[in-house]
C-alpha positions, -999 to +999 in steps of 0.1 A: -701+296+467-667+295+446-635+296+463-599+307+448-599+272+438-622+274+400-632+240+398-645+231+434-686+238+445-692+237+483-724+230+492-744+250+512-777+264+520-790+275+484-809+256+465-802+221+449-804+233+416-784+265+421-751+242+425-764+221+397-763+246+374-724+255+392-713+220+386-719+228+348-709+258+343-673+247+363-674+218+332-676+249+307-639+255+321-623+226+336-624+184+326-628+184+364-654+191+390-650+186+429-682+190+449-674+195+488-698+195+514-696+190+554-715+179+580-757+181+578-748+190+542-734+156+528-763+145+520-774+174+500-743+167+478-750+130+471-781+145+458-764+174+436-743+151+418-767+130+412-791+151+393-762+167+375-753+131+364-787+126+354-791+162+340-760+155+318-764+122+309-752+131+270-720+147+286-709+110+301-700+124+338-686+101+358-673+099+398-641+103+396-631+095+435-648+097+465-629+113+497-642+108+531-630+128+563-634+150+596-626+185+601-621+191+639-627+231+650-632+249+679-672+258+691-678+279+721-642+268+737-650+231+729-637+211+700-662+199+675-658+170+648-677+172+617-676+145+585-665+159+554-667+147+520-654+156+485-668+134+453-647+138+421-664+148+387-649+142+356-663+142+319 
């Protein structure tokens, strides 16, 4: 799941290695990775860069910065907070 924005992987409901194979081929083109995920999802990111860390170990990449938030939105006329998170990659 890409958006206009090359070097950012949203996570999602594929599978884990799926965006670990998007985290490196976003390092093919940019110094600069950003993994976003939301919600139930967080988790499954934390995991993602992980591996890829591991995965890449000769390619030295690091966490670059760690955002945390909430995205508020509307849900069947009632407004729904949900946790958000972005983790930095760089090499």
């Amino acid at each position: 799941e890409k958006s206009g924005n090359d070097n950012v992987v949203f996570i999602g409901n594929k599978h884990l290695m799926n965006y670990v194979n998007s985290i490196e081929m976003q390092f093919k083109n940019s110094p600069e990775v950003i993994v976003k995920a939301r919600g139930k999802f967080i988790s499954k990111a934390i995991d993602i860069v992980e591996i890829a860390k591991r995965r890449f170990q000769d390619q030295k990449i690091s966490v670059k910065d760690i955002k945390i938030g909430t995205e508020e939105y509307e849900n069947e006329d009632r407004k729904v907070n949900v946790s958000t998170v972005e983790i930095v990659l760089n090499k």
